[in-house]
DRENPA-3360 file (N, C-alpha, C; in nm, 2 decimals, always signed):
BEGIN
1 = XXXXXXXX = -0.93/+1.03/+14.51/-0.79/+1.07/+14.51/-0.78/+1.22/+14.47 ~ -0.87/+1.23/+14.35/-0.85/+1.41/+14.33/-0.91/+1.50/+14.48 ~ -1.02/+1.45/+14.49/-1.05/+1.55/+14.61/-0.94/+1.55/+14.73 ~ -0.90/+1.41/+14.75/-0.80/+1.44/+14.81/-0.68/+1.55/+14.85 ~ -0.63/+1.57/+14.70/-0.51/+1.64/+14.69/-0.59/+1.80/+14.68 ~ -0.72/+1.81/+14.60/-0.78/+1.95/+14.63/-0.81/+1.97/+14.78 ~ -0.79/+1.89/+14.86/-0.85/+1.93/+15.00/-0.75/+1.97/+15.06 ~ -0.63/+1.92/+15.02/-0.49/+1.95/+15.09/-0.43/+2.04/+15.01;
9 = XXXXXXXX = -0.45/+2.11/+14.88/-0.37/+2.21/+14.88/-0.32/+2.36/+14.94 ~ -0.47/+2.36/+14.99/-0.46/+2.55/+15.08/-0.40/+2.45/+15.19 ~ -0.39/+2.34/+15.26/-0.29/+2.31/+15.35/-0.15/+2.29/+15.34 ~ -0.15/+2.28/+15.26/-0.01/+2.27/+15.15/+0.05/+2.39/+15.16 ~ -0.01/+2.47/+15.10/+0.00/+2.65/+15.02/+0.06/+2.71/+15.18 ~ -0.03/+2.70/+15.32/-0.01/+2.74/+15.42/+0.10/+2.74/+15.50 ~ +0.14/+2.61/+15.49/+0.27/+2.53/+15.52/+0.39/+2.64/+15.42 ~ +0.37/+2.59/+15.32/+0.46/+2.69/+15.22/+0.53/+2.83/+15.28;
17 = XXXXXXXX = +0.37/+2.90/+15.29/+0.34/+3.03/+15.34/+0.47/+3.03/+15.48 ~ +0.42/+2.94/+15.55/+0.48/+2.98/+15.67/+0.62/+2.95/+15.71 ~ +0.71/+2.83/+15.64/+0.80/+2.83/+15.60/+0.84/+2.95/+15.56 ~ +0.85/+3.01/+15.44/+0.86/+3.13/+15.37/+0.85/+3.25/+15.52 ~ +0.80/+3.26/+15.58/+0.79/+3.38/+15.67/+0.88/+3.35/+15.78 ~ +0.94/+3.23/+15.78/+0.99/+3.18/+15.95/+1.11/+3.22/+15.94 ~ +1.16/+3.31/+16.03/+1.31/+3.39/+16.07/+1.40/+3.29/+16.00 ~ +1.52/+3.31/+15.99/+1.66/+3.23/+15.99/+1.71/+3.22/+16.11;
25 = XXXXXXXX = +1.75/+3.11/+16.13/+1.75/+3.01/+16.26/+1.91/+3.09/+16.28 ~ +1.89/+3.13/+16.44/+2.05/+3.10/+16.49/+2.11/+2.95/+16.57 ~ +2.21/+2.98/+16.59/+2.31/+2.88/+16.70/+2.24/+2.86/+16.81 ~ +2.19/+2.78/+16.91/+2.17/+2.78/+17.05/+2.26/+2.86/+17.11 ~ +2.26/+2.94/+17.22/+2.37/+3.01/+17.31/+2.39/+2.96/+17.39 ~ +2.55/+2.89/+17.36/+2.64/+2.84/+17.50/+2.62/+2.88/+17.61 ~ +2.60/+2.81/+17.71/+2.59/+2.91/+17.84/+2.69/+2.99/+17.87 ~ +2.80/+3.02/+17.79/+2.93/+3.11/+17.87/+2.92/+3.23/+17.76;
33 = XXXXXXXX = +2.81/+3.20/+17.64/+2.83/+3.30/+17.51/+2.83/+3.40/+17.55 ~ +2.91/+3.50/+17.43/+2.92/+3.66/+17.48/+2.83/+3.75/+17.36 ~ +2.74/+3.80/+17.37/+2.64/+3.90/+17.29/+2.70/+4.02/+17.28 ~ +2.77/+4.05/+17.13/+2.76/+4.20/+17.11/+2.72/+4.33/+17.08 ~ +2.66/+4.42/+17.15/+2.56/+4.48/+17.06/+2.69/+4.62/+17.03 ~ +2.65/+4.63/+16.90/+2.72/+4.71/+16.82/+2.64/+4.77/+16.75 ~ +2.69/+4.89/+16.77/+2.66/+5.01/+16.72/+2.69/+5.18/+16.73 ~ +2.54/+5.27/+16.75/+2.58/+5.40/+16.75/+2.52/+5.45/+16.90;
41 = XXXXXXXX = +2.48/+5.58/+16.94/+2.45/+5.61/+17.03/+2.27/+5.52/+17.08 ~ +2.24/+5.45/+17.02/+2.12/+5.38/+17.06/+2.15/+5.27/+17.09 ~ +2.27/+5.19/+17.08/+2.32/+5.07/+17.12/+2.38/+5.14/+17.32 ~ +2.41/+5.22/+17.26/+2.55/+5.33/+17.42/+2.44/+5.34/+17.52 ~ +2.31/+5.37/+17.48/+2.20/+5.40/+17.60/+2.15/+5.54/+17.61 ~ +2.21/+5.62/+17.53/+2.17/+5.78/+17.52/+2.04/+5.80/+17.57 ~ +1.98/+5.85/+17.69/+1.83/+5.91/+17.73/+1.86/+5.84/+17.81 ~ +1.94/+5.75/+17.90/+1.90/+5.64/+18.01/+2.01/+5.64/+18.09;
49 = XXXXXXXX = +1.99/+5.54/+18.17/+2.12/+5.53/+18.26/+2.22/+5.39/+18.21 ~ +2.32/+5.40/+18.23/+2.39/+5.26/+18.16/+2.35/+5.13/+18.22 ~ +2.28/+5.12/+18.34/+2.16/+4.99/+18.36/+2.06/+4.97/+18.29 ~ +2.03/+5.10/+18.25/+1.88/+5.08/+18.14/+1.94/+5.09/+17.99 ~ +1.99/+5.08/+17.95/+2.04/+5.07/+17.81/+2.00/+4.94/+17.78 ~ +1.95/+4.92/+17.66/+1.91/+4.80/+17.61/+2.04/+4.66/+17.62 ~ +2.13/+4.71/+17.58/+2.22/+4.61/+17.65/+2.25/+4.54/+17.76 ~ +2.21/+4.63/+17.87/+2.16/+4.54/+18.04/+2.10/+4.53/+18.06;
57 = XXXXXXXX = +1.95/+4.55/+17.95/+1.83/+4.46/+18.00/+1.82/+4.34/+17.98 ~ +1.88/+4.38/+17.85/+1.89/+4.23/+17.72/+1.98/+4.12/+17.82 ~ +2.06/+4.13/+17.87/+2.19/+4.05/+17.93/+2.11/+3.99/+18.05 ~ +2.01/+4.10/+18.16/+1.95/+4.00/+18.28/+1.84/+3.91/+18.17 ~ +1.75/+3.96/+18.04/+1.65/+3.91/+18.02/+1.70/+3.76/+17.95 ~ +1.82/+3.72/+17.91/+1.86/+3.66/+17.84/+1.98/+3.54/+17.92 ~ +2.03/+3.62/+18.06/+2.17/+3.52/+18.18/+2.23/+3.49/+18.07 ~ +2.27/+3.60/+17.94/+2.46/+3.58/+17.87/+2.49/+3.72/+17.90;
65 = XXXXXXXX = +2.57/+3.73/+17.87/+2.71/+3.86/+17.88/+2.67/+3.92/+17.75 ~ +2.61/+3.99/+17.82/+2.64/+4.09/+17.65/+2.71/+4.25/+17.67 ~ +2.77/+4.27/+17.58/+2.89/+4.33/+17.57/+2.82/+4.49/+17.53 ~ +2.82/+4.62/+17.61/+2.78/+4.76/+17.50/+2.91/+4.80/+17.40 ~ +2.90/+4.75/+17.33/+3.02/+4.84/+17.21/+2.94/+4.94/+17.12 ~ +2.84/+5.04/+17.17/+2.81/+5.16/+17.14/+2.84/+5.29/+17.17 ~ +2.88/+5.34/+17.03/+2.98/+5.50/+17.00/+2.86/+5.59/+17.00 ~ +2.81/+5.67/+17.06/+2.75/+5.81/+17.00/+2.84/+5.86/+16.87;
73 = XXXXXXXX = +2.72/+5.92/+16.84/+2.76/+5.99/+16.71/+2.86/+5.90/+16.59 ~ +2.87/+5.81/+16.62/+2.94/+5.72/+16.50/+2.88/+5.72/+16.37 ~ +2.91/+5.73/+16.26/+2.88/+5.70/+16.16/+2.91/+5.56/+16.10 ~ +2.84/+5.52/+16.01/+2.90/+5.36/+15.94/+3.01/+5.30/+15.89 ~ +3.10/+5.44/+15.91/+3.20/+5.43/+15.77/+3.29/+5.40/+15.88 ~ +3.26/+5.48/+15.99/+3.40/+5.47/+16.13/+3.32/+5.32/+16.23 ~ +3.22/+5.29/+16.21/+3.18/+5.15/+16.26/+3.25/+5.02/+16.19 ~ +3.29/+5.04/+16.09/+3.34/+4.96/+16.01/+3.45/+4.91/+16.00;
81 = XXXXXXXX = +3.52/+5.07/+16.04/+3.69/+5.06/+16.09/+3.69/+4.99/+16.23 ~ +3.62/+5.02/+16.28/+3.65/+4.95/+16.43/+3.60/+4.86/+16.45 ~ +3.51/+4.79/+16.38/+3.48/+4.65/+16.42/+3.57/+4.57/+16.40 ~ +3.66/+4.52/+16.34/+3.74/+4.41/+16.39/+3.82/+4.41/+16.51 ~ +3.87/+4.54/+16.55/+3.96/+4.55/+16.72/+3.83/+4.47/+16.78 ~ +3.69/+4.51/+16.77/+3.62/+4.46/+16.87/+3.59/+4.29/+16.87 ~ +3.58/+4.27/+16.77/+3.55/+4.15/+16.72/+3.66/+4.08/+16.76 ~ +3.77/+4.10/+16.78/+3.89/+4.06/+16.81/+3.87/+4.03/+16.99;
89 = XXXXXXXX = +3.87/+4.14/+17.06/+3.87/+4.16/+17.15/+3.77/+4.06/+17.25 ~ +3.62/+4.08/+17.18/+3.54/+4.00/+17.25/+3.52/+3.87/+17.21 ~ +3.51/+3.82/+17.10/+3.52/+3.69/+17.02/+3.34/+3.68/+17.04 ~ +3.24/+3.72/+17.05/+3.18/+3.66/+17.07/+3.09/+3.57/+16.95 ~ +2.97/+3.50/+17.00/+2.91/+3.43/+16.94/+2.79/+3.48/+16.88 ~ +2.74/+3.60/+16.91/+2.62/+3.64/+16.89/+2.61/+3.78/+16.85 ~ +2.66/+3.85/+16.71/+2.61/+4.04/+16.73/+2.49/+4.08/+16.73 ~ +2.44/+4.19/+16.78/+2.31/+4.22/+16.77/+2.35/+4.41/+16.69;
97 = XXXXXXXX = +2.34/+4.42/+16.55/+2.41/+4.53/+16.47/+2.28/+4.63/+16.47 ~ +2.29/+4.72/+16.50/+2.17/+4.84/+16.52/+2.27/+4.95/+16.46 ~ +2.30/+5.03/+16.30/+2.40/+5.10/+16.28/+2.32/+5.13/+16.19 ~ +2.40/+5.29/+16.13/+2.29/+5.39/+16.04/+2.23/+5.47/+16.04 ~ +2.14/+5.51/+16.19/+2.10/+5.63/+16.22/+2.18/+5.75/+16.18 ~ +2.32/+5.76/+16.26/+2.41/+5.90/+16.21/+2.39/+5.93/+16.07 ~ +2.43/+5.81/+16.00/+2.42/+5.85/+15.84/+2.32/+5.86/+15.80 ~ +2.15/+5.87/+15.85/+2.06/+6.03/+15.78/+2.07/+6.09/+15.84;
105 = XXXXXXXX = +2.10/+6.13/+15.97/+2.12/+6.25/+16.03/+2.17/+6.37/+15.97 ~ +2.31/+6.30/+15.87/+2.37/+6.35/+15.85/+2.36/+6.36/+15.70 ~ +2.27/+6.29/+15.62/+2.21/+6.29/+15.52/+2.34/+6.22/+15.40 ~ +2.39/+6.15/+15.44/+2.49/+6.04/+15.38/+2.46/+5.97/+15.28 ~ +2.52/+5.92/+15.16/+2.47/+5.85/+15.05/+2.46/+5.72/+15.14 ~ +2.27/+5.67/+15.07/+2.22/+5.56/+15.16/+2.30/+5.48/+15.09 ~ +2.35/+5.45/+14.97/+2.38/+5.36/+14.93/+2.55/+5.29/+14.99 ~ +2.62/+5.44/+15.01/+2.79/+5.36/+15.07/+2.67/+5.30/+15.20;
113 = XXXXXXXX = +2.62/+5.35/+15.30/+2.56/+5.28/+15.40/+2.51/+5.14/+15.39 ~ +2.44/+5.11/+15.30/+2.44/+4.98/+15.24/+2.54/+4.88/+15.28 ~ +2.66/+4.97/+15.22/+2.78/+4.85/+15.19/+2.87/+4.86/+15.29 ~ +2.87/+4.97/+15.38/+2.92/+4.95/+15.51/+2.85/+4.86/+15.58 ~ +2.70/+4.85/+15.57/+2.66/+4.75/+15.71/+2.69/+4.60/+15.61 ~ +2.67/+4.61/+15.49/+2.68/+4.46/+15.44/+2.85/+4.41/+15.45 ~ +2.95/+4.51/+15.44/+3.08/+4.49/+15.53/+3.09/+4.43/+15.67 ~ +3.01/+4.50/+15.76/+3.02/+4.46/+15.87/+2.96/+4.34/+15.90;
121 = XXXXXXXX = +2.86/+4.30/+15.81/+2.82/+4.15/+15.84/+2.88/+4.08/+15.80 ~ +2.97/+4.09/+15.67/+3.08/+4.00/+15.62/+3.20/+3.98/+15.75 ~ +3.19/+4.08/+15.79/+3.30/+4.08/+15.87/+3.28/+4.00/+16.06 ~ +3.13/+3.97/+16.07/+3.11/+3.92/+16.17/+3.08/+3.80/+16.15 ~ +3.04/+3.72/+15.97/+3.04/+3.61/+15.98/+3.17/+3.55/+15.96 ~ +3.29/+3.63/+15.88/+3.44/+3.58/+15.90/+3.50/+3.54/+16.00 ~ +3.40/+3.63/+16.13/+3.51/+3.57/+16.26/+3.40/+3.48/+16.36 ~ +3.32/+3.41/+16.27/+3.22/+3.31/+16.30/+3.10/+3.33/+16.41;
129 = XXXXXXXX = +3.09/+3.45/+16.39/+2.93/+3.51/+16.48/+2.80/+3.52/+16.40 ~ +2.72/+3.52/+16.46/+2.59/+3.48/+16.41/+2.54/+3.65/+16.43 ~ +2.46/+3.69/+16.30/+2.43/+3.84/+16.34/+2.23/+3.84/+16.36 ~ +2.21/+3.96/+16.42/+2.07/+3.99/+16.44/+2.10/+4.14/+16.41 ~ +1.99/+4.15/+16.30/+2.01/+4.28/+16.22/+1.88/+4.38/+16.26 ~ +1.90/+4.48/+16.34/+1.77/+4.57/+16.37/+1.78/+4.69/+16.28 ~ +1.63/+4.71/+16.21/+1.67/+4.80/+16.15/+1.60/+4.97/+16.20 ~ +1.67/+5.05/+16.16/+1.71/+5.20/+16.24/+1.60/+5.31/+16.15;
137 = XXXXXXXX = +1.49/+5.36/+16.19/+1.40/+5.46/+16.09/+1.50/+5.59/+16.06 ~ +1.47/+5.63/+15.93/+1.52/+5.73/+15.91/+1.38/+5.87/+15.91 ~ +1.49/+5.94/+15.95/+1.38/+6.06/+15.98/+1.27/+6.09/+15.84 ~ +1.19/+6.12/+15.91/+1.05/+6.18/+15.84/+0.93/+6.20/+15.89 ~ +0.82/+6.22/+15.85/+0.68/+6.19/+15.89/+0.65/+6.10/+15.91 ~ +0.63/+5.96/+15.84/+0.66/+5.83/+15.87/+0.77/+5.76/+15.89 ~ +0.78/+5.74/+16.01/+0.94/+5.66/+16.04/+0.92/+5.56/+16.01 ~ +1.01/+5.49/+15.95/+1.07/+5.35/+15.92/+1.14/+5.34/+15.85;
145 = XXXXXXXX = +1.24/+5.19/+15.86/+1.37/+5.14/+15.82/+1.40/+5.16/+15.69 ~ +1.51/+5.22/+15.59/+1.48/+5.21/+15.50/+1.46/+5.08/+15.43 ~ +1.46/+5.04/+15.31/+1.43/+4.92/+15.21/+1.58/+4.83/+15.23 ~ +1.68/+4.91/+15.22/+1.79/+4.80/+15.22/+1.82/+4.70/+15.35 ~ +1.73/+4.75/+15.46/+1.77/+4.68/+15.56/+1.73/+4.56/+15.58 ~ +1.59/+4.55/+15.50/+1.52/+4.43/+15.48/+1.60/+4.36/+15.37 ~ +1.65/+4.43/+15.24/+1.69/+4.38/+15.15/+1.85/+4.33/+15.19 ~ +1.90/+4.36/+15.31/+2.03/+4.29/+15.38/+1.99/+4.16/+15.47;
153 = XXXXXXXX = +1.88/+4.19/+15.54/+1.84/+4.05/+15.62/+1.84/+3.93/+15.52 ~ +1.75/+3.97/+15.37/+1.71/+3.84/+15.34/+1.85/+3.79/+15.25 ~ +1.92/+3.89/+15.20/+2.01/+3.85/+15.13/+2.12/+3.77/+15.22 ~ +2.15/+3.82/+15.30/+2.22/+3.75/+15.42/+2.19/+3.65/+15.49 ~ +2.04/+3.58/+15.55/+1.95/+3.50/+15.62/+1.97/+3.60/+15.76 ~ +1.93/+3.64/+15.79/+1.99/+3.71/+15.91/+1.80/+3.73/+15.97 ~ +1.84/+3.72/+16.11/+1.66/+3.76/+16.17/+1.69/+3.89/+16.16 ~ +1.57/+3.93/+16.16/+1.56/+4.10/+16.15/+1.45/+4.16/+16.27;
161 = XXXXXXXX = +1.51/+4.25/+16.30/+1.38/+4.33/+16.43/+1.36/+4.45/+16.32 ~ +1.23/+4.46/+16.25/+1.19/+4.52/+16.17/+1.15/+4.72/+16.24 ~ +1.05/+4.69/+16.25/+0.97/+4.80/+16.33/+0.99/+4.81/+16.46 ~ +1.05/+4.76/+16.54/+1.04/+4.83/+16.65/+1.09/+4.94/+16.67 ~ +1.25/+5.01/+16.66/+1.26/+5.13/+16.69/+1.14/+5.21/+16.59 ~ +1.12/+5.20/+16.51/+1.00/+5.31/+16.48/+0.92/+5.32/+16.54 ~ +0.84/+5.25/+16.59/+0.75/+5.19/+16.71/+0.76/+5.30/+16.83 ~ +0.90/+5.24/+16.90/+0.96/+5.28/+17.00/+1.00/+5.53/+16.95;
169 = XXXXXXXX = +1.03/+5.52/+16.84/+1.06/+5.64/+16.85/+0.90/+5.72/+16.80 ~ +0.84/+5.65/+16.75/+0.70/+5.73/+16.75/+0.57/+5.72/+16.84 ~ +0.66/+5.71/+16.98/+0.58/+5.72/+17.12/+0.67/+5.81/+17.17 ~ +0.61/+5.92/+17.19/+0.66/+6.06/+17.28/+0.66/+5.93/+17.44 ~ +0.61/+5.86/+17.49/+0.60/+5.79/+17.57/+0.74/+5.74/+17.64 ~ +0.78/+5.71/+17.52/+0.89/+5.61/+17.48/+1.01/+5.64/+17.45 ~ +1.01/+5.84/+17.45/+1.12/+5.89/+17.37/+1.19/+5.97/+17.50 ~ +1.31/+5.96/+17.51/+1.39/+6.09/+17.61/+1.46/+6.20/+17.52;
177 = XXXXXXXX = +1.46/+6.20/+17.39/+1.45/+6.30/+17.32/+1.41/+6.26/+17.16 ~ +1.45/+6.35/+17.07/+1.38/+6.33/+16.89/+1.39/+6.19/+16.86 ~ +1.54/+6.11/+16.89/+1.56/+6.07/+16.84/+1.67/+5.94/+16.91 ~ +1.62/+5.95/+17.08/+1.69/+5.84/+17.17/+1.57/+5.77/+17.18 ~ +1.55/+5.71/+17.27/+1.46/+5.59/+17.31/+1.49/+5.69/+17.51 ~ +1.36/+5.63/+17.61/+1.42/+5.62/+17.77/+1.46/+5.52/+17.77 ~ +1.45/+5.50/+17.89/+1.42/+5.41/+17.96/+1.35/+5.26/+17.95 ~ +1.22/+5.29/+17.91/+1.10/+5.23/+17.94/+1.10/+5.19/+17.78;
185 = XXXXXXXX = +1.16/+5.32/+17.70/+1.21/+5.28/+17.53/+1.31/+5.14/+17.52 ~ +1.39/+5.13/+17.57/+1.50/+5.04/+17.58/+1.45/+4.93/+17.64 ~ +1.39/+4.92/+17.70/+1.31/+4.77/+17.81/+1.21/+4.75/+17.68 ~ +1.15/+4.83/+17.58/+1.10/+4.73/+17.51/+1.17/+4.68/+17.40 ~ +1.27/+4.76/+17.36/+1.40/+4.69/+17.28/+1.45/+4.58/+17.31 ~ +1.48/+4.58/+17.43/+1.56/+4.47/+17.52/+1.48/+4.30/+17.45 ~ +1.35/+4.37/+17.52/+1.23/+4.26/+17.55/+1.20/+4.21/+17.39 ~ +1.19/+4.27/+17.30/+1.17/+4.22/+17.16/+1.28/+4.14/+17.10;
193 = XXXXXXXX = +1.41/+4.16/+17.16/+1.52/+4.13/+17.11/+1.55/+3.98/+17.15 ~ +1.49/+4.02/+17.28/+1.51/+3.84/+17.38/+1.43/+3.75/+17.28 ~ +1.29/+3.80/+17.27/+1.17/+3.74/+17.23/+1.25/+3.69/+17.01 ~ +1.34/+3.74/+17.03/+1.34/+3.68/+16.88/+1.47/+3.63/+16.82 ~ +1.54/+3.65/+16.98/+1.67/+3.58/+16.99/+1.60/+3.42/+17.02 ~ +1.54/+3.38/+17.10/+1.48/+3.32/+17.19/+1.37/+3.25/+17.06 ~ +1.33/+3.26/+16.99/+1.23/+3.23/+16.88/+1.35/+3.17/+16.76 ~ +1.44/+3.24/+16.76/+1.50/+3.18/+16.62/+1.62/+3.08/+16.64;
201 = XX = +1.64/+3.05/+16.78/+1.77/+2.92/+16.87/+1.70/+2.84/+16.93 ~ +1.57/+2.84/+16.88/+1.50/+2.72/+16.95/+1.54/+2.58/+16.82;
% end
């Protein structure tokens, strides 16, 4: 019996492990559901054409409606004001929140940012939507998300698309300027987005 339970506990521990790492589950998507991606000029499609914007790839990769409610040049503080007309407007079932870039651009206290995006998720679970939280690199040598974006997913259960735009903006390949995504940038957005929408409504 002891060997027993010694044999099974790294299977045990594994299980644990993997639990522990498995996204937060969303809703199934109704076939009539409406997807909103919300945000700044990287939600809008800036570098591309409004077919190639990650929002109409996402929408053929996915057969739901998803909606572009992205502002160039927005900041978090004025995304926050405006999300409920939209929330209103679309009702949907599913946000996909990509917001924050402007504010390092513009070199903004990270912390009100914080509590703007943790507003706006308050504000998308009040009108009963399920959110997917991507997080946005801030400029430097090494790009990547800052710390609170992860520290909002887990506080919140929310799936998170970690690294990709970093990914996506640290390929000259991939970039139509410093700090847009192309084309071919946006089709891999699209495509990761499906793949983890699609992974966490199973």
């Amino acid at each position: 019996m002891h060997t027993f339970f010694r044999l099974m506990s790294p299977l045990l521990l594994l299980l644990l492990v993997a639990a522990c790492d498995r996204q937060p589950q969303l809703r199934p998507l109704a076939a009539d559901a409406v997807i909103l991606a919300f945000g700044d000029s990287l939600t809008h499609g800036n570098g591309a054409t409004e077919e190639q914007s990650y929002p109409a790839v996402l929408q053929r990769l996915l057969g739901r409606r998803v909606i572009n409610a992205g502002v160039p040049g927005e900041i978090s503080a004025e995304g926050l004001r405006r999300l409920p007309r939209v929330l209103e407007e679309t009702q949907p079932q599913l946000i996909i929140l990509i917001h924050g870039g402007n504010d390092f651009l513009r070199r903004l206290d990270r912390e009100r940012t914080r509590q703007n995006l943790q507003a706006m998720i308050d504000l998308c679970r009040q009108a009963g939507s399920d959110v997917v939280l991507v997080g946005v690199p801030q400029p430097g040598l090494f790009l990547s998300p800052p710390a609170f974006y992860e520290e909002l997913a887990e506080t919140n259960r929310l799936p998170y698309l970690e690294e990709t735009l970093s990914d996506i903006l640290a390929d000259r390949d991939l970039k139509s300027d410093t700090i847009h995504p192309n084309a071919a940038g946006y089709r891999k957005l699209a495509a990761a987005l499906a793949e983890l929408i699609r992974d966490t409504t199973d």
